[in-house]
C-alpha positions as CSV (number, residue, x, y, z in Angstrom):
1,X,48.9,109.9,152.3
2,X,52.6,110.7,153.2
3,X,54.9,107.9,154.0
4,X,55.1,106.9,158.2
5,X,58.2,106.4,159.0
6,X,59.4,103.4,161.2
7,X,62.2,103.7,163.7
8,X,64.7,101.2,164.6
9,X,66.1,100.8,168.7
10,X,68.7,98.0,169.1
11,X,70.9,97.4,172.5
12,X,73.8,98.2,170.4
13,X,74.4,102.0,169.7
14,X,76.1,101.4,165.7
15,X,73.0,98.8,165.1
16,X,70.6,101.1,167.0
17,X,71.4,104.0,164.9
18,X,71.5,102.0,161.5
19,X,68.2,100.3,162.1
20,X,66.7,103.0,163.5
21,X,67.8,105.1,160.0
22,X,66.3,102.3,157.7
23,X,62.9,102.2,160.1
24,X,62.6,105.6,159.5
25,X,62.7,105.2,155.9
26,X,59.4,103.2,155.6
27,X,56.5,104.2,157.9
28,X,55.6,105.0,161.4
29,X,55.1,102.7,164.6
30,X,51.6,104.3,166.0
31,X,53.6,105.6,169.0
32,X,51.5,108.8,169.2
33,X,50.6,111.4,171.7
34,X,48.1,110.3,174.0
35,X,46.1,113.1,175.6
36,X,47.8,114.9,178.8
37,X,46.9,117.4,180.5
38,X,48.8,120.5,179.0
39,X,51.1,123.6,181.3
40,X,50.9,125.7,178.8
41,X,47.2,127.9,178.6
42,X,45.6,126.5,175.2
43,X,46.5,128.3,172.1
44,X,46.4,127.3,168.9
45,X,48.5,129.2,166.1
46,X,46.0,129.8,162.4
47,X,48.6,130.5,159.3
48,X,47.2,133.0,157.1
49,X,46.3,131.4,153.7
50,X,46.8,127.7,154.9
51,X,43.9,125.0,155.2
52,X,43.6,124.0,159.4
53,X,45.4,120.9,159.4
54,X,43.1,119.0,161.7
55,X,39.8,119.9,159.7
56,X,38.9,117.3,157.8
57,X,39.0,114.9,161.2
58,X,36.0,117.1,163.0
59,X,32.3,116.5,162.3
60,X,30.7,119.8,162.1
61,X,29.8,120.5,165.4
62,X,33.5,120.1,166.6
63,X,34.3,122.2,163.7
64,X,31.9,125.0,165.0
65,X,33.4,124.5,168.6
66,X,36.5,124.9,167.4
67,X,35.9,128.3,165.1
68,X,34.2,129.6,168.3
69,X,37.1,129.1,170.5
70,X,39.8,130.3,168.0
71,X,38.1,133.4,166.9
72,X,38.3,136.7,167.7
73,X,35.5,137.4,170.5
74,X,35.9,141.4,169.5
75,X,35.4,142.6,165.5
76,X,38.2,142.9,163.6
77,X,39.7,146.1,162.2
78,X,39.4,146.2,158.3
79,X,42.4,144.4,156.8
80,X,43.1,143.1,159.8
81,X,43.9,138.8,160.0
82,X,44.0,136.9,163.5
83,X,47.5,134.7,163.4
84,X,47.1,133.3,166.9
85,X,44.4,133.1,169.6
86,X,45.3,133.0,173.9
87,X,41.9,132.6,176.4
88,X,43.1,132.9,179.5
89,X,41.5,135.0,182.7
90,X,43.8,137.3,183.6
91,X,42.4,139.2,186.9
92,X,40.9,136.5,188.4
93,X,37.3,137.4,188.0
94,X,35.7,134.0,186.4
95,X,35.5,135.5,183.2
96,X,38.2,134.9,179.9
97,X,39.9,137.5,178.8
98,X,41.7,136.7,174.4
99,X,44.3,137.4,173.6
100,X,44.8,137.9,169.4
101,X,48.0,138.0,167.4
102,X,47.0,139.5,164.3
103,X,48.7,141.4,161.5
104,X,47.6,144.0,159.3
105,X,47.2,143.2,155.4
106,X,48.2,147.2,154.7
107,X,51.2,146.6,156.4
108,X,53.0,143.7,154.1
109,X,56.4,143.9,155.5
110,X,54.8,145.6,159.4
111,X,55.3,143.9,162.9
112,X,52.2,141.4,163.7
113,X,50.5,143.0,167.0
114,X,49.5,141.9,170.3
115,X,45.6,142.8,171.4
116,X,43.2,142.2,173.9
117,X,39.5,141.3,173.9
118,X,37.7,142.1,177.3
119,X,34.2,141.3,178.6
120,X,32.2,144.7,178.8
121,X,29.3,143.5,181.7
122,X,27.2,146.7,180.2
123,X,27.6,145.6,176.8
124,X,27.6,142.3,177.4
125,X,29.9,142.0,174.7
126,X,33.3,141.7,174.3
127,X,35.4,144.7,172.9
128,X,39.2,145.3,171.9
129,X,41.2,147.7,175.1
130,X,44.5,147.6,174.3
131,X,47.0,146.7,171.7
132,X,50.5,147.3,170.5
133,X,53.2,145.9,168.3
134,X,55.7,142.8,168.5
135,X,59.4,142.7,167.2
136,X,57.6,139.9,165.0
137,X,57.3,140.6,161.4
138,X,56.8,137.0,160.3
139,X,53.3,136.1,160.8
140,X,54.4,132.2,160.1
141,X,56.6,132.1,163.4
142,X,54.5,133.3,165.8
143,X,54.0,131.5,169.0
144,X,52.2,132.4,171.6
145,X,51.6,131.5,175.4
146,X,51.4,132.9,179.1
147,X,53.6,132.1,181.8
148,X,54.1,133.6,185.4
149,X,57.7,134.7,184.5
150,X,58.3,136.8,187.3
151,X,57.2,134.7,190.1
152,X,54.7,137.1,191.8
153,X,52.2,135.1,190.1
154,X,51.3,137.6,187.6
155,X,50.5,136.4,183.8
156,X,53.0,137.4,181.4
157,X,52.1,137.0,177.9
158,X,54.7,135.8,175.7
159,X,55.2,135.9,171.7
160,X,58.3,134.8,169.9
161,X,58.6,134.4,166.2
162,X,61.5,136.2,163.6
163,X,61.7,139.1,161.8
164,X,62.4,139.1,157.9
165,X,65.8,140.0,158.8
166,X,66.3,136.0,160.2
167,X,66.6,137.3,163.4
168,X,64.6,135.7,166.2
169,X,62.7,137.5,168.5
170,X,61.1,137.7,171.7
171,X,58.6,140.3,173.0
172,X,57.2,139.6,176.4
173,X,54.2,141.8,178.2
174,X,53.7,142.1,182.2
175,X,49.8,142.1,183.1
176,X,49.3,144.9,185.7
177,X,46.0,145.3,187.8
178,X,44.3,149.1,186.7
179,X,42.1,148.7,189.7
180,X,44.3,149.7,192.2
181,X,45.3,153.6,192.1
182,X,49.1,154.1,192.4
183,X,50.4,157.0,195.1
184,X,49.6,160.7,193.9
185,X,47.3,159.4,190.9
186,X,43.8,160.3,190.2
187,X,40.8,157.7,189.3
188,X,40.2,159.0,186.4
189,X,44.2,158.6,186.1
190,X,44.3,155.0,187.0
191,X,41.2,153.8,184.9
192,X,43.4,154.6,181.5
193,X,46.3,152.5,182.9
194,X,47.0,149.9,180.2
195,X,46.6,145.9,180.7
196,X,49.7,145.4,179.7
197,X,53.1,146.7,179.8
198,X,56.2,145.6,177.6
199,X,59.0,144.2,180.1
200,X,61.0,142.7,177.3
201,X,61.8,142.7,173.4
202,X,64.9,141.2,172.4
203,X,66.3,140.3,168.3
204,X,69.1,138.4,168.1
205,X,70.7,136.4,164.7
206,X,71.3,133.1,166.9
207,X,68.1,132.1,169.4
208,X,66.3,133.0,172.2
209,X,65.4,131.3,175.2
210,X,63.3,131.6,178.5
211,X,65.1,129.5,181.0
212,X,62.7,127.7,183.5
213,X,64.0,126.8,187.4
214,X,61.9,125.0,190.1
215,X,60.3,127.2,191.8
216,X,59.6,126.4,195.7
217,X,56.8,124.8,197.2
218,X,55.8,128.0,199.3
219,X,55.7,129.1,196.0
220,X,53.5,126.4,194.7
221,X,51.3,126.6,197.6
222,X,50.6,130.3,197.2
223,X,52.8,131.3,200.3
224,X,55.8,133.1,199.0
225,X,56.8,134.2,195.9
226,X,58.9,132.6,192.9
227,X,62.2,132.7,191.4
228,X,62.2,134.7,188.2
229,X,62.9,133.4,185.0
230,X,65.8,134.2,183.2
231,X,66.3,134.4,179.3
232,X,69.3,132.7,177.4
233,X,70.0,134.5,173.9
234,X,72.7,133.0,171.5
235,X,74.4,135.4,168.5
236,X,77.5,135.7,166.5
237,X,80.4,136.7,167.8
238,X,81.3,140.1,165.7
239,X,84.1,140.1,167.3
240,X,85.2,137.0,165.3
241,X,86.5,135.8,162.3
242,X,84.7,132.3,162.5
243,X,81.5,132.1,161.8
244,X,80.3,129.7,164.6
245,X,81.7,131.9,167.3
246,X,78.8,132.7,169.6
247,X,77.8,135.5,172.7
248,X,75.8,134.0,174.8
249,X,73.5,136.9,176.7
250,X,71.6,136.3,179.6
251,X,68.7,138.5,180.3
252,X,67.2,138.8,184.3
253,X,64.6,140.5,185.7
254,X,65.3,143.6,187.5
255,X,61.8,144.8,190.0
256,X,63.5,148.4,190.2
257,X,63.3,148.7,186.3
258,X,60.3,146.3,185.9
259,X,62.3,145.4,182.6
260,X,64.3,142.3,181.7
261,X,68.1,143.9,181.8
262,X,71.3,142.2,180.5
263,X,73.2,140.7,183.6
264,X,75.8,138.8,182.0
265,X,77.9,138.0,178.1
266,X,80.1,134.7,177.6
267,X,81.6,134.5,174.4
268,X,81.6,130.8,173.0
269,X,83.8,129.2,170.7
270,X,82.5,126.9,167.4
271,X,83.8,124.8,165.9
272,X,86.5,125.1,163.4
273,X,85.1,124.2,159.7
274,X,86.3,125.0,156.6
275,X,84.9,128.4,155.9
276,X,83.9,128.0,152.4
277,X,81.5,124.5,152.5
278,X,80.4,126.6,156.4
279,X,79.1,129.9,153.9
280,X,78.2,127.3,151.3
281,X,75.4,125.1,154.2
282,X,74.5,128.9,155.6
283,X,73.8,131.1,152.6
284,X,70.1,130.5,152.6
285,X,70.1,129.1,149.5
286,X,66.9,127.1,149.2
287,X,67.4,123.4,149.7
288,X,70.8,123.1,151.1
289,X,70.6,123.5,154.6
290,X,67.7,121.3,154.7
291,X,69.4,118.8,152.2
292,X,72.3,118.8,155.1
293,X,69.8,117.9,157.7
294,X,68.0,115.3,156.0
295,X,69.0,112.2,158.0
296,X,68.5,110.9,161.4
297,X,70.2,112.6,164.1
298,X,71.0,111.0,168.1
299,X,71.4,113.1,171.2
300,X,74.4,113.1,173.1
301,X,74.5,114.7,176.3
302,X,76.6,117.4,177.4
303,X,78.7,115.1,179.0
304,X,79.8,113.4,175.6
305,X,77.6,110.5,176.4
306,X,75.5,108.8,173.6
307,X,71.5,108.7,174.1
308,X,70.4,105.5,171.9
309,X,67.0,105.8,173.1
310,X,66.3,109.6,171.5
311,X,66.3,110.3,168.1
312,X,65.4,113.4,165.8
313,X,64.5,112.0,161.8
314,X,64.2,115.4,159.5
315,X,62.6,114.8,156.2
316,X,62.3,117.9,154.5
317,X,60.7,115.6,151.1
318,X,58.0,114.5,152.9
319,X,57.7,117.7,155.2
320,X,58.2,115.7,158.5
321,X,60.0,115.7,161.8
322,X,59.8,112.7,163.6
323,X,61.0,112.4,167.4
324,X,61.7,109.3,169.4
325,X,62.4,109.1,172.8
326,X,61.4,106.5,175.3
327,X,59.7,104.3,173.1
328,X,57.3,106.6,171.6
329,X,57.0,107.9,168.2
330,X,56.1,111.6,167.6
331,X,55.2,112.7,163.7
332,X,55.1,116.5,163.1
333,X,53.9,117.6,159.9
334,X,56.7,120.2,158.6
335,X,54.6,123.2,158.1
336,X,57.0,125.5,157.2
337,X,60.7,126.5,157.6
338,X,62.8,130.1,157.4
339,X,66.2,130.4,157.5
340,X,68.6,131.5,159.9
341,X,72.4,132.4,160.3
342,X,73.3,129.1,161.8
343,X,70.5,127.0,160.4
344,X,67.0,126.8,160.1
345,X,63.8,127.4,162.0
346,X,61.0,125.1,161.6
347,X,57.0,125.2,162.5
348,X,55.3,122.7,162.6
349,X,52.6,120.6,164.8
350,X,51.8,117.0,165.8
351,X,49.5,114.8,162.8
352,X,47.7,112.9,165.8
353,X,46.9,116.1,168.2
354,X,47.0,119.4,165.4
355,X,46.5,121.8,168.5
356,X,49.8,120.8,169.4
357,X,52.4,123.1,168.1
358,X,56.2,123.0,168.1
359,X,58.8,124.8,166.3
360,X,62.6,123.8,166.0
361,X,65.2,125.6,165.6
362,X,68.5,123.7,164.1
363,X,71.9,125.4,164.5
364,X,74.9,124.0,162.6
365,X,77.7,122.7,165.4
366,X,80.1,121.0,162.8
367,X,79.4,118.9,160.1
368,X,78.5,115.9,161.7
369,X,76.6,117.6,164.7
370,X,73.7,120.4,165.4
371,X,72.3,122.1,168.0
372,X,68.5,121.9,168.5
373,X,66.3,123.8,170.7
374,X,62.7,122.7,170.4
375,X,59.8,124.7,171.6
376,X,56.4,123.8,172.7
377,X,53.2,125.6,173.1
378,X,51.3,123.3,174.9
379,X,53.1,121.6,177.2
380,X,52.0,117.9,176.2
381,X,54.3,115.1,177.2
382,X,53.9,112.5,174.6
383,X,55.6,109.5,176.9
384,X,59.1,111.2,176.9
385,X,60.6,112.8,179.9
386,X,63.7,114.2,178.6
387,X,64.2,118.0,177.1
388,X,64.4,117.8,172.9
389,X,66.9,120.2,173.0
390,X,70.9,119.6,172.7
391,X,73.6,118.3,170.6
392,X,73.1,115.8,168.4
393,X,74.8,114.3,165.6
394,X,74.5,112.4,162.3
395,X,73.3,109.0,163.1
396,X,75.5,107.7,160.1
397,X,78.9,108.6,161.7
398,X,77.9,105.5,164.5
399,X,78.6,103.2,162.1
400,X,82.1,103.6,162.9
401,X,82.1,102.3,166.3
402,X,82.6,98.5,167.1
403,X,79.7,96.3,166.3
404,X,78.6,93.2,168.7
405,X,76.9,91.0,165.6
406,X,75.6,88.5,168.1
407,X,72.6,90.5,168.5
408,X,72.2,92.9,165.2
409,X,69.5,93.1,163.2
410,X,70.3,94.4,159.9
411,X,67.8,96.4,158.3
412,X,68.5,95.7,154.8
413,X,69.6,92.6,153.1
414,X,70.5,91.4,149.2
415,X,68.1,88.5,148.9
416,X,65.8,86.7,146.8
417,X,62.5,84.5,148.2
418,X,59.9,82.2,146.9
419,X,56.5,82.6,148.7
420,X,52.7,82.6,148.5
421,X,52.9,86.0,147.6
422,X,55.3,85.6,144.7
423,X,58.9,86.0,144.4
424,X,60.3,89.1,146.8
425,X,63.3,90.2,146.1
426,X,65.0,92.5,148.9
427,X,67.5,95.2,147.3
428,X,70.5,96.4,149.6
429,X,69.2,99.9,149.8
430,X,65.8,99.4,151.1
431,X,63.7,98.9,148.3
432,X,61.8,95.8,147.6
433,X,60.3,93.9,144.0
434,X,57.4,91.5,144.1
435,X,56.1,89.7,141.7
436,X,53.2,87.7,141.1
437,X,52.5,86.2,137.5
438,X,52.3,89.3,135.5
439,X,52.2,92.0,138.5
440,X,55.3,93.7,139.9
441,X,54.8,95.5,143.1
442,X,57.5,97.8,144.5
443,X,58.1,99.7,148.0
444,X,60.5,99.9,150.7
445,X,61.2,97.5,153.6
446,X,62.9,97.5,156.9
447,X,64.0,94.4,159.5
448,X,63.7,95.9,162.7
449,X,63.4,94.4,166.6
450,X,61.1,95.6,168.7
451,X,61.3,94.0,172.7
452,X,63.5,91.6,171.6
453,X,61.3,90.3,168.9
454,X,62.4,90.2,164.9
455,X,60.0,92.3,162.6
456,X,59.8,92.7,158.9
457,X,57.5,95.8,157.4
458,X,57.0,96.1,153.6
459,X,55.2,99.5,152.8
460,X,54.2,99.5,148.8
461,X,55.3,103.1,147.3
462,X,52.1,105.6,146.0
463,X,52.3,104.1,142.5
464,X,52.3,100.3,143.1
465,X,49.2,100.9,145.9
466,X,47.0,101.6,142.8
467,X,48.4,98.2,140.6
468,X,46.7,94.7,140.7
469,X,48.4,93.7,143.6
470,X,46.2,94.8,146.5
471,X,46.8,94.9,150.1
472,X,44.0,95.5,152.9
473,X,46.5,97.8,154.5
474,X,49.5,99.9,153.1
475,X,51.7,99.0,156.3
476,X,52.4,95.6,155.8
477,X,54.3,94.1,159.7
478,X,55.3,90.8,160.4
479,X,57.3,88.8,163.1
480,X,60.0,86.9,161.8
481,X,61.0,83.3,162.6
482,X,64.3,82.0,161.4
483,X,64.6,78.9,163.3
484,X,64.7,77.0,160.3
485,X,67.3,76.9,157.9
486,X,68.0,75.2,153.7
487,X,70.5,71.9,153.2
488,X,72.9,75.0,152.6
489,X,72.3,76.9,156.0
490,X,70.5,79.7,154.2
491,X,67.3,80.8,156.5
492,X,63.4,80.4,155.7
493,X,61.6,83.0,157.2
494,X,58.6,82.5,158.5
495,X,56.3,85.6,158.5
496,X,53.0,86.2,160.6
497,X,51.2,89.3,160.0
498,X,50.9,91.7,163.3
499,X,49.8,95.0,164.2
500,X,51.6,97.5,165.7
501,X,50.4,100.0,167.9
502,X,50.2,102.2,171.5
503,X,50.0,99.1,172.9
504,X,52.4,96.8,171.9
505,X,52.7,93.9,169.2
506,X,49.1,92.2,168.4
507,X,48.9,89.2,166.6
508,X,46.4,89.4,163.9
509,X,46.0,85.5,163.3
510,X,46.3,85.0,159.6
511,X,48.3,82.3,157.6
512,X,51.9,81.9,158.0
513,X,54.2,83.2,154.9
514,X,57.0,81.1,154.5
515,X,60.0,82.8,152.5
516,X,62.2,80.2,151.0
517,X,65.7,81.3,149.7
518,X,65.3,81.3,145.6
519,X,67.2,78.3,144.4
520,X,67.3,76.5,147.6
C-alpha cells in the first residue's frame, strides 16, 4: 500500500507551509470525496493495457454493472479498442445514445476516433451511425464529456487529449437534429444528415481551455437562450527569443460559420530565467521536470495574495497528487504523465471515487512558481469551492517570511524519549527509530495541529511493517499534551491514540503513552 500523505494547516503562512510539507510526507488525513451529485454526464476514461483501478473494491455484480455501462453497446470493428465511454440522450427521446472513443490497433501512431452507438427500434439493437477522427493521437489523454457550449441548449461533445507531438488538443462536435429537413432538401437528403458536425479542432504547444460564464436564469429556466462559451489557448511566442513568452488566443463562436473562429491574440510575457537550467527543466528528459515538481506547492491569487488554506503535493515516487483546499484532502493516483513545452501533463483519478477523473497540466512560471490548470470530468466537488487552477509556488520559499513562534508547531524535532513502547528517537528530517529490547522499528513522523489541537502521527515504512514490532494499524495518530515539563523544563508528552477521519478527531480510548525526555 502506498504511503498517505498527511497535510499540515497552521494560522501562520511560513508554519502553515512547513507543517503542511512534513504532513505530507507521512500519510493521509481521510479527507475524501464524499458523493455529489456530478455536472458533468458520467464518463469514465479505460487505458488500454492498464488494470481498472477501482476493481478489486467491487463484488461481482457491481463489476458486471459496471462492464455493462462502460462497454460498447454496438460491436466493435476488428482491431478496434474502446478508450472512453459517454451515455447521454441526445434528442430527447428517453432512450441513451454512447458515445465511444476508441483507437484503432492498425493505426499505431493514428488519431483515436469519436463514434456513435444508436438505438435501432426495428432491430432492437444498438448499432454504430456515425464516426470520425480527433486531433488526439494519445489514447492515454483522452477526456471526454458533453456540454451545451453554445447556449441553444444543444449537446456538444467534447474530447481533449495531446498528440505525440506534445501538443494539446481540443476537438469539439455540435449535435444537429436529422429530423428536420433544411430549405430545398429532399427526405431522402435529410435522413443521411450526420449526428454530428465538427465546430472546432484546435493544437496548440501551451494548453487549451473552454472558458465557462453564468449563463442567465431565462436561460436556466428554458426561456431564452445562453451565452456561448469561449475557448482560452496558451502557446509560445515564436516571435520571441524567451522561451516563456506566450500568445494567448481566444476562440468564440460565430452562428454565421457555425465554427469556433479566432476573435482575439495577446502576447504575454514570462518570466526571465536563465535560458540554459529553463532548456535544461524543459527538454523532456525523463525525470527532471517531475524531479522539479516534487514538493508542495500554495496558491496565490492573481492579486499576489497568499492562499494558506489550498495546497497542491506532487509526488511523482509514489505516483500521487494530493490537493487540499478547505479542509479536505483529495489523493489522486498519478496514472500517467506526458510531457509538454512548458511542463508536464498529468492523468490521473481520485483512490476513494476511481470514476472520477482529472488531469493536470503544470506549466513552468519561474523557478519557484507554476502555472496549473486542472481538469475534471465529472464535476464532483470534494468540499472545496475554489477553481484548482492558478499560480502557485514552492511551499519551501515561505520559510522566508517572518515567523510568529507563539503559536508554531514544528513538524520535526531532534529528540530522544523513554516510553512503554521503547526508546523513540525523532531525527531532524522526519524519520523516526524505535526500539524495543532487540527490535528496531523505523518510519517517518510529523507534529501537526489540527483545530487548534497538537497531533503526533508515526507511519512505520514497508519494511519495518513486516518486523516483530506490530501495530494494529500502519497510521499510528495521537493528541499531544505538553502541560508537563522535567526539573530541566524539557516537556513529557503525553500521547493518546485517536482516529482521524471525515468527521473530525475521535478519541479511541486506550492507555496514555507518556514520552519522557532520555536522560531526564
Amino acid at each position: 500500500m502506498n504511503k498517505r500523505i498527511l497535510l499540515i494547516i497552521a494560522s501562520i503562512p511560513v508554519i502553515a507551509c512547513a507543517l503542511v510539507a512534513g504532513f505530507f510526507t507521512l500519510g493521509g488525513l481521510d479527507y475524501f470525496a464524499k458523493q455529489k451529485k456530478p455536472e458533468y454526464s458520467r464518463t469514465r476514461i479505460i487505458i488500454p493495457g492498464e488494470t481498472d483501478p477501482g476493481a478489486a473494491s467491487r463484488n461481482p455484480s457491481e463489476q458486471l454493472a459496471y462492464a455493462e455501462q462502460n462497454s460498447s453497446k454496438a460491436p466493435l470493428g476488428e482491431g478496434e479498442e474502446i478508450i472512453s465511454v459517454l451515455n447521454l440522450d441526445f434528442n430527447g427521446d428517453a432512450v441513451e445514445e454512447q458515445i465511444i472513443a476508441y483507437r484503432s490497433l492498425h493505426e499505431i501512431e493514428g488519431p483515436v476516433y469519436a463514434a456513435l452507438n444508436e438505438f435501432d427500434a426495428r432491430t432492437k439493437t444498438y448499432r454504430r451511425t456515425w464516426n470520425a477522427p480527433t486531433a488526439i493521437t494519445r489514447p492515454a489523454t483522452v477526456t471526454l464529456y458533453s456540454r451545451d457550449l453554445i447556449g441553444d441548449r444543444s449537446s456538444c461533445v467534447v474530447l481533449g487529449g495531446m498528440n505525440n507531438q506534445g501538443e494539446h488538443t481540443l476537438t469539439i462536435f455540435k449535435w444537429q437534429e436529422r429530423n428536420s429537413r433544411r430549405p430545398g432538401q429532399s427526405a431522402s437528403a435529410s435522413a443521411t444528415v450526420p449526428a454530428f458536425v465538427k465546430i472546432a479542432e484546435l493544437r496548440i504547444d501551451g494548453a487549451i481551455r473552454i472558458q465557462e460564464t453564468e449563463r442567465s436564469q431565462a436561460y436556466q429556466l428554458g426561456h431564452a437562450p445562453g451565452q456561448s462559451f469561449t475557448i482560452l489557448a496558451n502557446g509560445h511566442d515564436p516571435e520571441s527569443a524567451n522561451l516563456l513568452d506566450q500568445i494567448e488566443i481566444i476562440y468564440a463562436y460565430d452562428p454565421n460559420s457555425g465554427l469556433y473562429e479566432r476573435s482575439r491574440l495577446t502576447r504575454i510575457h514570462g518570466s526571465q530565467i536563465e535560458q540554459r537550467r529553463l532548456r535544461e527543466l524543459l527538454s523532456g528528459a525523463p525525470g527532471v521536470f517531475e524531479k522539479f515538481i516534487n514538493d508542495l506547492w500554495y496558491y496565490v491569487s492573481p492579486e499576489g495574495t497568499i492562499d494558506n488554506k489550498q495546497y497542491i503535493y506532487f509526488d511523482p515516487a509514489n505516483r500521487e497528487v494530493i490537493f487540499y483546499g478547505d479542509e479536505n484532502l483529495q489523493v489522486f493516483a498519478w496514472r500517467n504523465s506526458f510531457h509538454t513545452r512548458y511542463g508536464l501533463y498529468i492523468s490521473s483519478y481520485n483512490i476513494s471515487v476511481t470514476t472520477l477523473s482529472r488531469t493536470v497540466n503544470i506549466e513552468l512560471e519561474s523557478l519557484d512558481s507554476i502555472r496549473v490548470k486542472v481538469f475534471e470530468e465529472v464535476r464532483l466537488k470534494i468540499g472545496v469551492n475554489e477553481s484548482w487552477d492558478g499560480s502557485y509556488r514552492r511551499a519551501g520559499s515561505e520559510r522566508k517570511l517572518a515567523v510568529n513562534e507563539e503559536h508554531a508547531v514544528l513538524p520535526y524535532i531532534d529528540a530522544v524519549y523513554d516510553s512503554s513502547l521503547g526508546r523513540l528517537r525523532f531525527l531532524p528530517g522526519g524519520g523516526y527509530v524505535l526500539s524495543s529490547g532487540n527490535a528496531t522499528q523505523t518510519g517517518r513522523y510529523v507534529f501537526f495541529q489540527v483545530d487548534e489541537q497538537h497531533l503526533l502521527e508515526l507511519r512505520p515504512d514497508a519494511a519495518a511493517a513486516a518486523r516483530e514490532i506490530k501495530f494494529e494499524d500502519k497510521r499510528m495518530v495521537y493528541r499531544v499534551d505538553k502541560s508537563v515539563k522535567t526539573a530541566d523544563s524539557r516537556d513529557i508528552l503525553s500521547l493518546s491514540r485517536i482516529r482521524l477521519g471525515s468527521s473530525g478527531i475521535q478519541d479511541l480510548h486506550e492507555g496514555i503513552i507518556t514520552l519522557t525526555p532520555a536522560g531526564g
